[in-house]
VMD Tcl script that draws the C-alpha trace (Angstrom):
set ca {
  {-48.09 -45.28 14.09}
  {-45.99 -47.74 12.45}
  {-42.72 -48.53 14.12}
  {-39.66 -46.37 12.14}
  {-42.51 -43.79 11.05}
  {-42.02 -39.95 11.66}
  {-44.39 -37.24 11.88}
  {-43.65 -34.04 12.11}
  {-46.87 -31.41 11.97}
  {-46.50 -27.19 12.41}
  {-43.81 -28.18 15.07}
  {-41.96 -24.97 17.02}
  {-40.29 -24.51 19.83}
  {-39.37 -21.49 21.47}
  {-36.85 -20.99 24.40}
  {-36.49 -17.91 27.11}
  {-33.16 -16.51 27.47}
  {-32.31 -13.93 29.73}
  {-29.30 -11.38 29.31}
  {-27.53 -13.18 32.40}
  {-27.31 -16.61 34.01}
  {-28.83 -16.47 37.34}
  {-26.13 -18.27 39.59}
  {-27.90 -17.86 42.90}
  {-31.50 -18.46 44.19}
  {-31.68 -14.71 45.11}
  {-30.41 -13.92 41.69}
  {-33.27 -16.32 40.54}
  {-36.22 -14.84 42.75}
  {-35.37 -11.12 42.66}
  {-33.41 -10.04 39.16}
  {-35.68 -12.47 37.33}
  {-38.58 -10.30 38.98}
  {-37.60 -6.87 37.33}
  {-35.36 -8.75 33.58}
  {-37.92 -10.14 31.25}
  {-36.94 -12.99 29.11}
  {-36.33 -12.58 25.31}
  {-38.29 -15.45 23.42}
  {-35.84 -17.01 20.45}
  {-37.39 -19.51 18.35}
  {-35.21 -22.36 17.38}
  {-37.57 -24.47 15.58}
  {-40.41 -22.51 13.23}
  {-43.67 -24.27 12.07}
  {-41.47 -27.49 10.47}
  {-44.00 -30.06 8.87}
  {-42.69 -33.07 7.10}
  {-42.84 -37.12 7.17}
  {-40.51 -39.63 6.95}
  {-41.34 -43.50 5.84}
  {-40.25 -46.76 7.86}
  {-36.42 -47.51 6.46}
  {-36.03 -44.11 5.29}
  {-32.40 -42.32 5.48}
  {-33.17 -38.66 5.95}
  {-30.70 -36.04 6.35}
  {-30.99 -32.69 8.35}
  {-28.72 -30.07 6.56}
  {-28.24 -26.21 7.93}
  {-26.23 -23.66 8.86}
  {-24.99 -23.07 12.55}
  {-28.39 -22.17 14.61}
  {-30.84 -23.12 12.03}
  {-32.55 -25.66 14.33}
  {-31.13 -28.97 13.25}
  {-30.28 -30.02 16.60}
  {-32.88 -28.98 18.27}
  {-35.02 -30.54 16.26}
  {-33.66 -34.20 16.48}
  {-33.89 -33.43 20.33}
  {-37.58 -33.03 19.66}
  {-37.88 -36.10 17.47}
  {-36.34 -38.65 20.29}
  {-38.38 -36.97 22.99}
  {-35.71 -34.58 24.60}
  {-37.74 -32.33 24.72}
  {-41.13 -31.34 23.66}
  {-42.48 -29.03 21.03}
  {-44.00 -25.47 22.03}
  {-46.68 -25.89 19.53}
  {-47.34 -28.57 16.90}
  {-46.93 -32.27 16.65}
  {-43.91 -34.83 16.49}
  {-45.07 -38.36 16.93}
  {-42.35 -41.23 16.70}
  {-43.29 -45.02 15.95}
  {-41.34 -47.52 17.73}
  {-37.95 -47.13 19.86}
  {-35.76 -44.07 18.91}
  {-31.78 -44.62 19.52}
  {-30.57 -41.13 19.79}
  {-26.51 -40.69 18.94}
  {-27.07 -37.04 19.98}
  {-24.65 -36.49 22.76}
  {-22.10 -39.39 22.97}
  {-21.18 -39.90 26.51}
  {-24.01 -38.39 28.59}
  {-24.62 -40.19 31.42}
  {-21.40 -41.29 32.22}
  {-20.32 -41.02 35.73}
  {-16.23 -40.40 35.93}
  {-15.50 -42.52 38.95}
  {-17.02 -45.48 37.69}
  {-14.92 -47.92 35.20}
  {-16.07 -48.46 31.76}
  {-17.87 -51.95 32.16}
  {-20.00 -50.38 34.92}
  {-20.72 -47.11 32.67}
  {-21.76 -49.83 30.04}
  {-24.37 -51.32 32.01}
  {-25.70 -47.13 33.30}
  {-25.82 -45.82 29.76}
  {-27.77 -49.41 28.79}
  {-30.19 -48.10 31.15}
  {-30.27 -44.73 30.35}
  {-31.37 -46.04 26.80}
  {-34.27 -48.18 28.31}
  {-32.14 -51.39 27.38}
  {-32.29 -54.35 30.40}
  {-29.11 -55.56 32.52}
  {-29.54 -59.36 30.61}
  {-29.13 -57.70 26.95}
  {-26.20 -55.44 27.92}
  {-24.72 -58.61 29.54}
  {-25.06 -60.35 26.45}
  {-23.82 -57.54 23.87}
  {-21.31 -56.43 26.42}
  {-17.83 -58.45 24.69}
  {-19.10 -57.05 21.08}
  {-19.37 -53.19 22.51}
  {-16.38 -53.36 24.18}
  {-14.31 -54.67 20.95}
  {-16.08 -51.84 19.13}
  {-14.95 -49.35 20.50}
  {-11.69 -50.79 20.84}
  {-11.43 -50.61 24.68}
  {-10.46 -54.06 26.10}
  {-7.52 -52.84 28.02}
  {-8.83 -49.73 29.68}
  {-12.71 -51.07 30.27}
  {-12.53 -51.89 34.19}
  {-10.57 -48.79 34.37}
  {-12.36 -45.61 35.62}
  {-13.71 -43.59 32.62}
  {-12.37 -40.16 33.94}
  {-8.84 -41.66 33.23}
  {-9.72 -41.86 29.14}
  {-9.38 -39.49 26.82}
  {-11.79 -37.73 24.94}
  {-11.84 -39.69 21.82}
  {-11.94 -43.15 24.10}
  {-14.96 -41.39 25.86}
  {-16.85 -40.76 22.93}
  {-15.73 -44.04 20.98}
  {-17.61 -45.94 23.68}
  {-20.31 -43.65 24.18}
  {-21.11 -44.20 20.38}
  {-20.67 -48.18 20.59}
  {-23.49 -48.08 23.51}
  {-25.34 -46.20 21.54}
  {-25.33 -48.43 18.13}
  {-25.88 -51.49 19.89}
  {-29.70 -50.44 20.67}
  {-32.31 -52.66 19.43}
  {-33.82 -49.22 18.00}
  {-36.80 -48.97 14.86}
  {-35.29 -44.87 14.75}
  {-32.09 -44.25 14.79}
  {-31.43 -40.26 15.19}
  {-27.36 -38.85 14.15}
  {-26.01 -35.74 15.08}
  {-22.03 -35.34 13.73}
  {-21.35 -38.75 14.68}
  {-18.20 -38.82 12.02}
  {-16.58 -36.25 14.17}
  {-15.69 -39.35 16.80}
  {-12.71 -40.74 16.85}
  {-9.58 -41.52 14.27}
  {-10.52 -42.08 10.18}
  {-10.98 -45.96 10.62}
  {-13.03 -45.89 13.72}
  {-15.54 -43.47 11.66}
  {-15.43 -46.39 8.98}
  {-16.87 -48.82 11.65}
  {-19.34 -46.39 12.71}
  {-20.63 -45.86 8.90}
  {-20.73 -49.98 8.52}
  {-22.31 -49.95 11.45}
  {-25.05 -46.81 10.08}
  {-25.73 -49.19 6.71}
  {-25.87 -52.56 8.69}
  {-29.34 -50.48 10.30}
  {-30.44 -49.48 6.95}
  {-30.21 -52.61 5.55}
  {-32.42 -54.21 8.37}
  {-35.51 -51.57 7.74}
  {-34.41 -48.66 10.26}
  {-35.22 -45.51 9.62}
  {-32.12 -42.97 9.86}
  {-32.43 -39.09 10.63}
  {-28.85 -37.83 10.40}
  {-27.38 -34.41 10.61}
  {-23.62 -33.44 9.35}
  {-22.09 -30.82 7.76}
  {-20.04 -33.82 5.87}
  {-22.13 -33.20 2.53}
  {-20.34 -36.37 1.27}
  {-21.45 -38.07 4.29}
  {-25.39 -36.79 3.71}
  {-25.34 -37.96 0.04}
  {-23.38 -41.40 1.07}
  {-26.45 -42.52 3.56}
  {-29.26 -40.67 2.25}
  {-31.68 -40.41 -0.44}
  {-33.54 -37.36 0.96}
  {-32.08 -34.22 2.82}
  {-34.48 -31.65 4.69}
  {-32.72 -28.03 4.55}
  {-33.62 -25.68 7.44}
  {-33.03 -21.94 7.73}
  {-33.76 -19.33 10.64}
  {-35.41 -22.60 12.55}
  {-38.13 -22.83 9.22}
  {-38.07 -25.76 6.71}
  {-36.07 -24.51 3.63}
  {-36.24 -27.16 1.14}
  {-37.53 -30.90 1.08}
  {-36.19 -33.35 -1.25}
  {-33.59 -35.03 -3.26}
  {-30.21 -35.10 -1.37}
  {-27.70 -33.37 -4.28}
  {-30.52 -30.80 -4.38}
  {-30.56 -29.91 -0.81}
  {-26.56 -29.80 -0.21}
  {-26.54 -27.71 -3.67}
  {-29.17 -25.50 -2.03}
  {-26.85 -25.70 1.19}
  {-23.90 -24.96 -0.51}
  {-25.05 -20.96 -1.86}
  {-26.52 -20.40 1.52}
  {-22.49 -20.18 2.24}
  {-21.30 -18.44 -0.73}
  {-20.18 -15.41 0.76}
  {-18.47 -16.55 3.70}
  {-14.66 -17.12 3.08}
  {-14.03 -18.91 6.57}
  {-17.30 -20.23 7.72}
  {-17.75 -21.91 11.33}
  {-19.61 -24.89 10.25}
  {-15.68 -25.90 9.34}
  {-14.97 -27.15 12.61}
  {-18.04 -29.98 12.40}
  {-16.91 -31.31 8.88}
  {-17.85 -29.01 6.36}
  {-15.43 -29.38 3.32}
  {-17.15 -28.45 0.35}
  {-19.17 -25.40 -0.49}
  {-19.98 -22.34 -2.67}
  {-23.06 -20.87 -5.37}
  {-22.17 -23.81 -7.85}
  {-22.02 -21.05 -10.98}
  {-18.52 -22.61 -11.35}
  {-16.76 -25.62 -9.86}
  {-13.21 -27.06 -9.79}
  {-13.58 -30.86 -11.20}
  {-11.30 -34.40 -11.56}
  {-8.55 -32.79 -9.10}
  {-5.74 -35.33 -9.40}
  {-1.81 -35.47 -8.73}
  {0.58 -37.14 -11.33}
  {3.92 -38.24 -11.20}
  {7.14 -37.29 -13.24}
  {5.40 -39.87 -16.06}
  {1.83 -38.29 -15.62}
  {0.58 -41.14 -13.49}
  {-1.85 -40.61 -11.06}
  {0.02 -40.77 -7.63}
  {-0.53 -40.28 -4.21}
  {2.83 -40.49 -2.32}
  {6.32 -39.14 -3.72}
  {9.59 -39.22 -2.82}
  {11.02 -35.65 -1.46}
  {12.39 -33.55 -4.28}
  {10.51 -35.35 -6.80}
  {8.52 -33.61 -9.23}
  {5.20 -33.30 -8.66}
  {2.08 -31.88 -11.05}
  {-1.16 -30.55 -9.18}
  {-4.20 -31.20 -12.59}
  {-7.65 -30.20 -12.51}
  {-10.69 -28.56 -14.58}
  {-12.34 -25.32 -14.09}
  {-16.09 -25.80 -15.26}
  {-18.89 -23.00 -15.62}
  {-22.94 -23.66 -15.96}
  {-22.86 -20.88 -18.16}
  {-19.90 -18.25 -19.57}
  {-18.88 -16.22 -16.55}
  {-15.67 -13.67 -16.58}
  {-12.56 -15.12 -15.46}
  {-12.47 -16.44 -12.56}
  {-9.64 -16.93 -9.51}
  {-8.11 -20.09 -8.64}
  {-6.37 -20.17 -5.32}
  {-4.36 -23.16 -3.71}
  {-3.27 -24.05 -0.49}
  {-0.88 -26.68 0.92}
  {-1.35 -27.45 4.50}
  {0.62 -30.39 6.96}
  {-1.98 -32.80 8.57}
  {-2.14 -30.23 11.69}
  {-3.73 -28.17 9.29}
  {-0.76 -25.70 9.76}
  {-0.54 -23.64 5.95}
  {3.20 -24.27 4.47}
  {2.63 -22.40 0.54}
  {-0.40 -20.55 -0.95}
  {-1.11 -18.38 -4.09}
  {-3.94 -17.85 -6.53}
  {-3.79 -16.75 -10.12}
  {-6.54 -15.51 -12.53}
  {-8.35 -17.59 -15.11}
  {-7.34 -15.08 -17.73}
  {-4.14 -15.95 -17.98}
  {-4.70 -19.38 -18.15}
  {-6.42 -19.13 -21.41}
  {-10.50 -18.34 -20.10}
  {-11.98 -16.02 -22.28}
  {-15.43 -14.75 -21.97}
  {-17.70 -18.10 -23.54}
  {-15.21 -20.49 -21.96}
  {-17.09 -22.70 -20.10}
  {-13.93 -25.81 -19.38}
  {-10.87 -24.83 -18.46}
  {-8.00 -27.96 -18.04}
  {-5.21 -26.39 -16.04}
  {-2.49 -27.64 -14.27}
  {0.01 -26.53 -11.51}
  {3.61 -27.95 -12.12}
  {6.25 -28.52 -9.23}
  {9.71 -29.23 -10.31}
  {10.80 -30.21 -6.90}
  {8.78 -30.85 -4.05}
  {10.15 -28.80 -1.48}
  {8.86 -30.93 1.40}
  {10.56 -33.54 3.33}
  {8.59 -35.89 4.82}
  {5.16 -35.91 5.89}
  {1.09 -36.04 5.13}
  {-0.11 -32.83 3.28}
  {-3.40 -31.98 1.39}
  {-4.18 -29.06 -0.51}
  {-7.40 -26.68 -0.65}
  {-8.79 -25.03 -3.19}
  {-10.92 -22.09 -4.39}
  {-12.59 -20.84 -7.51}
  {-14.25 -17.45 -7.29}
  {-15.11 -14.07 -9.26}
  {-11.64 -11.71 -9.62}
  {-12.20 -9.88 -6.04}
  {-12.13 -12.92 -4.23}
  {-15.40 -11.80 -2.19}
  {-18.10 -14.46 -4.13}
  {-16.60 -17.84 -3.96}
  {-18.10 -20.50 -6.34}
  {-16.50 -23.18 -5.42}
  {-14.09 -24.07 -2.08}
  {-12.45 -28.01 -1.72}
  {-10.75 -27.94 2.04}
  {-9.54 -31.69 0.83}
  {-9.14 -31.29 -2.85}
  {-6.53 -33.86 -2.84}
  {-3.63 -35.65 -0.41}
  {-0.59 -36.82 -0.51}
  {2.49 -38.11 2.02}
  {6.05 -37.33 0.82}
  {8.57 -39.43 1.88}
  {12.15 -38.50 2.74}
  {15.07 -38.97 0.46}
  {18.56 -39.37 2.08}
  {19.22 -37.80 4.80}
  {16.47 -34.55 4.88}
  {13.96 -34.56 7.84}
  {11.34 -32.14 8.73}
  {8.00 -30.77 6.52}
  {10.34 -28.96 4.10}
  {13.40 -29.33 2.01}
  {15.90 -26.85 1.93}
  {17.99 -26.61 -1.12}
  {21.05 -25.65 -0.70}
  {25.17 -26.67 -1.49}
  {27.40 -27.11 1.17}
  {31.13 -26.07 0.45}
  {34.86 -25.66 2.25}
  {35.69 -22.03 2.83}
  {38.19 -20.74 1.88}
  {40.66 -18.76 4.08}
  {41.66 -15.34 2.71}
  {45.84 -14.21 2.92}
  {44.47 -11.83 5.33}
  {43.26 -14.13 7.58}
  {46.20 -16.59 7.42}
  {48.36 -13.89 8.63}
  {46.28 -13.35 11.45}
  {46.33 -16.97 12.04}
  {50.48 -17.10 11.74}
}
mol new
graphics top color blue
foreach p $ca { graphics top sphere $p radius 0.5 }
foreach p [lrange $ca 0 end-1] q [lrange $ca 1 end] { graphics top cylinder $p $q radius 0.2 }
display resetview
């Protein structure tokens, strides 16, 4: 095969799980003996190929086999029936970290992981300065690795890991690592490999992510191949698989955007007290929340609903108000609407507000933005805290009752 090349042919895998772990040997020997195994397929009969210096993106609900199936594209494991055959090296950022051993410092872990990855002692040496600076670790490297924290764990895990002289490089949720501009580094990193010929699997539930890096997105459902083609297509496709779930658990690896598409909330924006386009305000200022509600074809009316949350994700004000009276009639198809603040009624802090556009029970959601839009509010005088409290402070006066008391 040509080095960067893919093939996947009728690949499956199956696993055996059994209703219990077996934490002993006689556990293993006798219960084993009398509980059979259930058989769950993970990966079903999956064909496709992927070109040298391709970017190919693995998209999916929880348990569809996306995982398991990059683990069977770098070698991880092999398939139960089928084919995959890889050409060239494969540099797998699958689990960040493995192979790390606590006790030893973070230059030593450096040179283990190198050699976990096939990568010899002279080459580490020599790309040791530009991992370390990477991941942004100079002052804690000779220290032992079970002193980090989780994000410096997994920062340097990932800068081992892109530093492979690799033809295939294989992704799964890198973006979750570490703070907003170390995920920057890691996509500039991502495109610097594209740009030299690599070929790029990558799975994330970041659709903006998918359609940023790739040009091609593989859907998988149940473990079986789903769809095969154009990126917008597949995270559409992706999208309506999650329709009818109002809190779904692929929010916790990145997923921000989804819904059926029948109608979507467009050019969200935030303007100022002079209708400019703003992103930070002074507390108490006025604020206006502007938007447009867009149908593929006339639908009833619709419900909008809003959230503003803190950047701890903690909800402060929420609401949601039918279509109807906003003016959608039965062949509207664009709606312009905006939500006007008088006062911002929050102090000081980062906020970001969600939205949601679905039919008039609120069941079959359309269309759901967890970062429609965000903004940072500044504090004015002498308020502190997430929200303002209006209010008038005043003397009291002392009733004649009362002064006779006091006499």
């Amino acid at each position: 095969m040509k080095p960067g090349e893919i093939a996947v042919d009728h690949a499956s895998r199956r696993f055996k799980v059994y209703p219990r772990e077996a934490r002993r040997l006689k556990d293993l020997v006798v219960a084993r003996s009398r509980v059979r195994g259930e058989d769950v397929v993970a990966v079903r009969d999956v064909t496709f190929t992927v070109e040298p210096g391709s970017a190919v993106g693995l998209v999916g609900r929880n348990g569809s086999g996306k995982t398991t199936l990059l683990r069977l594209i770098s070698g991880i494991i092999k398939p139960s029936s089928g084919r995959v055959d890889v050409g060239g090296r494969v540099g797998s950022l699958l689990e960040l970290g493995a192979g790390f051993h606590p006790d030893l410092t973070g230059r030593e872990n450096v040179f283990l992981n190198g050699s976990i990855h096939g990568l010899k002692r002279a080459y580490v040496r020599e790309q040791l300065d530009e991992i370390v600076a990477f991941a942004g670790l100079e002052e804690f490297i000779d220290l032992p690795v079970r002193t980090y924290s989780s994000g410096m764990y997994m920062r340097l895990g990932f800068a081992i890991a892109a530093h492979i002289d690799a033809d295939v490089l294989l992704l799964d949720e890198v973006f979750a690592v570490g703070d907003e501009q170390f995920q920057r580094k890691c996509f500039g990193k991502i495109f610097e490999f594209k740009q030299r010929g690599g070929t790029i699997v990558f799975v994330s539930h970041d659709a903006a992510a998918v359609e940023r890096l790739c040009d091609r997105a593989v859907l998988l459902r149940g473990g079986a191949l789903e769809f095969d083609g154009p990126t917008h297509e597949a995270i559409v496709r992706y999208r309506r698989l999650l329709a009818d779930d109002l809190d779904p658990a692929e929010r916790g690896a990145g997923l921000k955007e989804w819904g059926t598409g029948e109608a979507r909330i467009d050019e969200v924006g935030l303007l100022g007290a002079s209708g400019e386009e703003r992103s930070q305000f002074l507390s108490g200022e006025p604020l206006t929340l502007r938007l447009r509600l867009v149908a593929e074809r006339p639908l009833p009316p619709p419900r909008l609903s809003y959230e503003v949350r803190d950047s701890s994700g903690l909800l402060l004000a929420g609401g949601a108000q039918s279509a109807a009276q906003l003016g959608w009639s039965e062949t509207t198809t664009v709606l312009p609407v905006r939500f006007e603040i008088d006062r911002l009624p929050f102090a000081d802090g980062r906020f970001h507000v969600r939205l949601g556009l679905s039919d008039e029970s609120g069941e079959h959601l359309y269309h759901w933005l967890d970062e429609a839009a965000a903004f940072v509010v500044y504090p004015a005088g002498d308020v502190s805290g997430a929200v303002r409290l209006e209010g008038r402070w005043s003397q009291e006066e002392i009733g004649a009752q009362a002064e006779r008391v006091a006499g």
